[in-house]
N, C-alpha and C positions, 0 to 999 in steps of 0.2 A: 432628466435625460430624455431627450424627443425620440416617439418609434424610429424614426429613422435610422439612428447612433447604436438602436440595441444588437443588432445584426454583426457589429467589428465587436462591440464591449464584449458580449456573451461567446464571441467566437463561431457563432452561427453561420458565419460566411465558410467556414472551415467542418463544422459537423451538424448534425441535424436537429433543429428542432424540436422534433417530434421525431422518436427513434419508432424504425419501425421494427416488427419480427420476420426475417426474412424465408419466404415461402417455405428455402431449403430446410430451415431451421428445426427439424423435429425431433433431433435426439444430438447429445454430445458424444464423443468417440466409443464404440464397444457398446452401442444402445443404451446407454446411460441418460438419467433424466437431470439428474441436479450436478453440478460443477462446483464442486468443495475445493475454493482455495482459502490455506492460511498466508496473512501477510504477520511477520513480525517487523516491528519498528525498530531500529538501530539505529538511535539519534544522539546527536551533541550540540550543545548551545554556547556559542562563546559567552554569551554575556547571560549565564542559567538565569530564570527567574519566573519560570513559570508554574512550578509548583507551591511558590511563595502565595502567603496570606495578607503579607504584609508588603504587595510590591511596588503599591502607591506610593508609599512613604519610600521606601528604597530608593527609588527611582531620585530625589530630591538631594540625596549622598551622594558625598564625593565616589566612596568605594559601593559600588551596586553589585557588587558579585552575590551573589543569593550562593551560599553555600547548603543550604538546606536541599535547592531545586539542583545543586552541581554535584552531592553526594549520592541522589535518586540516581542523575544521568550515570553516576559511576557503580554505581550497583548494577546496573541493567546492564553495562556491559560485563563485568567481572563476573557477577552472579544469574542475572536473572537469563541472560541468554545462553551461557553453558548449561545451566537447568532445563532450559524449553529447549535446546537443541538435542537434551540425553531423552523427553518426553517424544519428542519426535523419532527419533533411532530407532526405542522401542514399539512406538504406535506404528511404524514403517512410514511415516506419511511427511513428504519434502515439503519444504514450505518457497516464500519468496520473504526475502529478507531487505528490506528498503534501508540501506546504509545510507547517512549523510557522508557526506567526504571529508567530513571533520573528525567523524569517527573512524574513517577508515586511517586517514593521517594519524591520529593520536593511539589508537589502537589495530593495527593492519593485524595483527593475529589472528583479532576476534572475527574480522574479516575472510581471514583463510581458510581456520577452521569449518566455518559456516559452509564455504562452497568445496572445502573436501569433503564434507559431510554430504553433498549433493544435492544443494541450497541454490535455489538461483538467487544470484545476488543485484539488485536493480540498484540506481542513483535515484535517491531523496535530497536531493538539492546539496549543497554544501551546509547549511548552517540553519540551525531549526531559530536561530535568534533574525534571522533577517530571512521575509519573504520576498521573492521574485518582484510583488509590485513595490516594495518600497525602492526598487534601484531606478538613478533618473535617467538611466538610457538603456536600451536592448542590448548594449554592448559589455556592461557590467554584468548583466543575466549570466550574456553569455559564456565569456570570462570564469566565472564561478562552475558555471553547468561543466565547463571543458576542465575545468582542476578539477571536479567532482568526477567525471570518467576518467581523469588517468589515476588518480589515487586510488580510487576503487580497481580499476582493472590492475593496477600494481599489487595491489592488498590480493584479489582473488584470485589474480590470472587469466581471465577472461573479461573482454570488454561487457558493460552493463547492456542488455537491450530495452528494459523498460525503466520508465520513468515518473517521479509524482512530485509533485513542488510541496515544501511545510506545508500542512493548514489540514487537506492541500488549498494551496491560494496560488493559482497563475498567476501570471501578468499578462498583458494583450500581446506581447511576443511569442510566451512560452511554446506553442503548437508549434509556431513555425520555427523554434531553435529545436524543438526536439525530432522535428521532420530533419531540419538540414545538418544534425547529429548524430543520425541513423536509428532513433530511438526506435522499436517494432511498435511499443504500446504503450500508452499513458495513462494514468491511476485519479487524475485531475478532478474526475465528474463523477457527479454520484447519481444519474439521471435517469438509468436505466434498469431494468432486470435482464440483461441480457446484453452483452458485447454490440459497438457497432464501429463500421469504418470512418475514420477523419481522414478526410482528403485535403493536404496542403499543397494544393498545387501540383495536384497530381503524383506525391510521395503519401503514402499511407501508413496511418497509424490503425492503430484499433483500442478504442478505449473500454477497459476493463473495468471501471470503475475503482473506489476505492473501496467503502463497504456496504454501501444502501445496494438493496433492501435488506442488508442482516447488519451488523453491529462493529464496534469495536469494545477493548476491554472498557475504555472510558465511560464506554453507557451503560453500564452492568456492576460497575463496580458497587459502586451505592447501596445496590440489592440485597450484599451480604454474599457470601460463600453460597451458600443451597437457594439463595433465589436469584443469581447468577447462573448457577448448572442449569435453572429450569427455565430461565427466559430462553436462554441459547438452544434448552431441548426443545420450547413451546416456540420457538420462532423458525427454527430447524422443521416443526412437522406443521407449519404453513405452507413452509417452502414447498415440502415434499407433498403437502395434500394437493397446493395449486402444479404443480409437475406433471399432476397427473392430466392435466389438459396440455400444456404446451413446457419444453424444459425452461430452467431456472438456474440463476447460479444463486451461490451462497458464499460468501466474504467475510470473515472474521478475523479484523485486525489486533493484536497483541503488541503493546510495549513492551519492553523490557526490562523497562524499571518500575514497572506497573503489573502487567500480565506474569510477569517471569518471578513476581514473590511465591515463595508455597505456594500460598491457599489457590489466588486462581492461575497458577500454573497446573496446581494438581485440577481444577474447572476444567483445564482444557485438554488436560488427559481422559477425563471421565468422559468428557465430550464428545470428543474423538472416539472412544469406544461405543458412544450411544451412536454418532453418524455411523460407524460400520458396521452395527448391526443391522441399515438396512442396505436393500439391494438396488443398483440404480444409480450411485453415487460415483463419480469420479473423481479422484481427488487429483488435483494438478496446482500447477506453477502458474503465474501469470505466464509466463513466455509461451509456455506450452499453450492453455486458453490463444492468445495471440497469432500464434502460430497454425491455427485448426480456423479460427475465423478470417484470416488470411488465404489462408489455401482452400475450403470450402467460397469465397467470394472470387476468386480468381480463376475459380472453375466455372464457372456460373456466364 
């Protein structure tokens, strides 16, 4: 690909480069130094297959339904998200809950539940089997993106504001359908420690990232139970040591057919009670994050 072309591929024409820390920038709401948000995943796959070991060979079969990877996806909802939803209740602490619209379609309860509990509830695409780029026009993206908000806001009752594509993996449309979709904020990039504005044509987003510089359960799981609690603790008081010069956010994303078994569902309860031990922390929602770096740049 010639420098010329990286500019439209990466989206560059649309957000920065090199993100900077904006002068205003020296505390989050209530003098708080670190911005703790949890995302949990709420996903469906029509055609499951990606917890398969064997999905080389499947793929080759008439019938590829991976029941193995379509049992997981149905536990995380049945189970594993009414567990991290009762962990949450008790820790007091709201999460963002990224629903595909397949899950809202096929389960809208678990949907409703979630944002009576006082969940923001975001659009993760329609279908974790099919990414944004594989569709061969902007007009399929779009299509999908637009039955992903009405099923979710039928499911919750309130339209989604934020947004993240599977993977996540944009396509070179996605910014600008979720600008002319009303989306506030995008989960797409992982490029930052710190929120920044995308400008599409003069409608704004604010991208949150998804979870760099902190993790999701994916990268922890391996560890074991207690070397899981301690990367999350030991990664957690990097955060907070570097805070101590300029603030920081913190991102810990959670599946639910993953994060939401016991062991590191209970990781994330402990976890949670280690983050509130210190002082300095805000815990928030994506929308909310969105919502403060919006109105702090529009003040400006």
């Amino acid at each position: 690909m010639a420098a010329s072309d990286l500019d439209s591929a990466y989206q560059w024409n649309y957000r920065p480069r090199v993100p900077r820390r904006p002068e205003w920038f020296k505390e989050w709401p209530g003098g708080n130094r670190i911005a703790f948000t949890l995302n949990i995943m709420h996903e469906w796959e029509s055609v499951p297959g990606a917890l398969t070991v064997r999905k080389r060979e499947m793929s080759t079969r008439e019938n590829r339904l991976d029941f193995l990877a379509l049992g997981a996806r149905q536990y995380g909802v049945n189970f594993g998200l009414p567990r991290l939803l009762d962990i949450l209740d008790r820790s007091g602490v709201k999460a963002t809950i990224l629903a595909s619209g397949l899950t809202a379609e096929l389960f809208p309860e678990s949907v409703k539940e979630a944002a009576a509990r006082g969940h923001e509830i975001a659009c993760h695409h329609w279908d974790q089997s099919v990414h944004p780029y594989e569709y061969k026009t902007r007009e399929e993206e779009e299509a999908a993106i637009r039955k992903s908000i009405e099923v979710i806001e039928r499911a919750a009752g309130t339209r989604p504001t934020g947004y993240m594509s599977p993977g996540p993996r944009p396509s070179p449309f996605t910014l600008e359908l979720s600008a002319a979709l009303g989306f506030i904020w995008n989960g797409d990039y992982c490029d930052s420690d710190f929120p920044y504005i995308i400008d599409v044509n003069g409608r704004k987003l604010v991208s949150v990232g998804y979870v760099r510089p902190a993790y999701s359960d994916n990268d922890i799981v391996a560890l074991g139970l207690k070397g899981a609690l301690q990367q999350l603790k030991d990664e957690f008081d990097a955060h907070y040591e570097e805070s101590r010069r300029h603030p920081m956010k913190f991102r810990y994303a959670v599946h639910s057919f993953t994060g939401g078994r016991p062991g590191l569902a209970k990781v994330l309860e402990d976890f949670i009670v280690y983050v509130k031990s210190r002082s300095g922390v805000w815990f928030c929602r994506s929308q909310e994050m969105a919502d403060y770096w919006l109105r702090q740049t529009a003040a400006r």
